[in-house]
C-alpha positions in Angstrom: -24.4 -34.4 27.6 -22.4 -34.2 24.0 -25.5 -33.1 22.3 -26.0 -30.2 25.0 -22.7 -28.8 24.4 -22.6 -28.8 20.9 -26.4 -27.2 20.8 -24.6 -24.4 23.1 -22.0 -24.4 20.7 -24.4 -23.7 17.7 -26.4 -21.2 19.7 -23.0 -19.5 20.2 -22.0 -19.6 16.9 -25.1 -18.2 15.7 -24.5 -15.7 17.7 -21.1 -14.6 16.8 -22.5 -14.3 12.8 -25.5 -12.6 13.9 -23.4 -9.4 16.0 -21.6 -8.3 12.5 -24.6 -8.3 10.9 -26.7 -6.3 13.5 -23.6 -4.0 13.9 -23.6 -2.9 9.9 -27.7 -2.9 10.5 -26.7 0.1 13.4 -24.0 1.7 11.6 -24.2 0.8 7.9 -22.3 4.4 7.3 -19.3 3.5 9.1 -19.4 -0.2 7.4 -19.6 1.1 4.2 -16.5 3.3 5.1 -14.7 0.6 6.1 -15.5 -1.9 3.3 -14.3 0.7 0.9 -11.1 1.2 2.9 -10.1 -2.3 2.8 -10.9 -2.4 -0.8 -9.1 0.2 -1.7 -6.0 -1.3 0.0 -6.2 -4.5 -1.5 -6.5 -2.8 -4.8 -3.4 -0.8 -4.3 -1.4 -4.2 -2.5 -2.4 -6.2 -6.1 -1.1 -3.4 -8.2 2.0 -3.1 -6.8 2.7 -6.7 -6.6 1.1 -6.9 -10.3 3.6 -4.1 -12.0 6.8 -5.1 -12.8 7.2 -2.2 -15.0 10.2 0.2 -13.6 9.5 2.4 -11.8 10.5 6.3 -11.9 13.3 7.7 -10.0 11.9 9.8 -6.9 12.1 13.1 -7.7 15.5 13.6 -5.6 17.2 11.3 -8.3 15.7 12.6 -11.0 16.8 16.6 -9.7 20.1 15.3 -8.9 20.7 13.7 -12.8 19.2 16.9 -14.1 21.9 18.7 -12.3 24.7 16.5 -13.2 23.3 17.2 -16.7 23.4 20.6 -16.4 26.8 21.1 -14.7 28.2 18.7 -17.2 27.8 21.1 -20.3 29.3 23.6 -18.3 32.9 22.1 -16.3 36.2 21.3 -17.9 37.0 18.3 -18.3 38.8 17.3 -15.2 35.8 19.1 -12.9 33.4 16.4 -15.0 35.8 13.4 -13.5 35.3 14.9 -10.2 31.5 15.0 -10.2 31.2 12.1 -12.0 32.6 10.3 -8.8 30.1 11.6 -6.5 27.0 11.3 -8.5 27.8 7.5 -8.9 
């Protein structure tokens, strides 16, 4: 009786590895697709946790500095104070 359920077992199991391989055999396009997909994720998941270089400011940081920059050159003094207090 334990032998018949563990041959039904194997006969499943067989089973279960043989449908992947028979559905990349009918659609080997679409596999392809996706294996590169997933690569291509993983790739960009181990970069980013790889880098610890720092990173650069978005380019709404980066406007607002060049701004700052800018208006600095340009205020008196006391106006500089001001800004300075809302770009911090």
């Amino acid at each position: 009786m334990v032998a018949r359920h563990l041959d039904e077992m194997n006969e499943q199991f067989r089973e279960a590895l043989e449908q992947p391989i028979e559905m990349i055999r009918q659609n080997p396009m679409a596999a392809m697709l996706v294996a590169f997909g997933a690569g291509l994720g993983l790739g960009v998941l181990i970069t980013q946790a790889l880098v610890e270089e720092e990173r650069e400011p978005l380019l709404s940081g980066r406007t607002k500095r060049q701004i700052y920059d800018a208006m600095s050159n340009m205020l008196p003094t006391m106006l500089q104070r001001q800004l300075e207090q809302f770009t911090s």
